[in-house]
C-alpha positions, 0 to 999 in steps of 0.5 A: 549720186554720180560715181564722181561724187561717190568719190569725192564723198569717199575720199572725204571720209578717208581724209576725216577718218585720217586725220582722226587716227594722227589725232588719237595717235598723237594723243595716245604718244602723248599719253604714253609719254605723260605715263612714262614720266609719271612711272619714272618718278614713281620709281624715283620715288620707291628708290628714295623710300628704299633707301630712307628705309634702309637707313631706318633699319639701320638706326633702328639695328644701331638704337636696339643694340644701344639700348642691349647694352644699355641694359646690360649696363642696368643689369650689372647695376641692379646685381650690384645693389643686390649685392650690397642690400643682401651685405646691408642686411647681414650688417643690420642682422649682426648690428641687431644681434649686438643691440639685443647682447646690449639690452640684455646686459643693461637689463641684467646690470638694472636688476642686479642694482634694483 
């Protein structure tokens, strides 16, 4: 082989190599670019769930108060009931003390006509 067509051969292989390089360049800059958009709607997509976050804690802040104070509102009530069982009961206590004052009376005006 000839100096010539070791040149020609070399220059060959440099040509090839060269174009083989500007193809993975070019597919490396594609690539690249096809991550870069990838990761842009990646964080598009963390900053919607940020915020859709964000407004769950907020109605969940706003439902967990509502229900504080819904059952304080229970609370009140079942104070109340309370209240008015503990009154029904002393009514019920003195209506029994006077039903037995009636019995006692009726059994003594039977046994005294008897």
């Amino acid at each position: 082989m000839t100096i010539d067509e070791r040149l020609e051969r070399l220059t060959e292989r440099h040509q090839a190599l060269a174009e083989s390089v500007e193809l993975f360049v070019a597919s490396t800059r594609e690539n690249f670019q096809s991550t870069n958009a990838g990761l842009a709607r990646v964080g598009n997509m963390v900053e919607t769930l940020e915020s859709r976050l964000d407004e769950l804690a907020a109605s969940t802040e706003a439902n967990f108060q509502s229900t504080n104070a819904g059952l304080a509102r229970v609370g009140s009530m079942v104070e109340q009931l309370v209240v008015a069982v503990q009154q029904t009961n002393e009514s019920v206590s003195m209506l029994m003390t006077v039903v037995e004052s009636h019995q006692r009376r009726i059994s003594d005006l039977e046994d005294a006509r008897g």
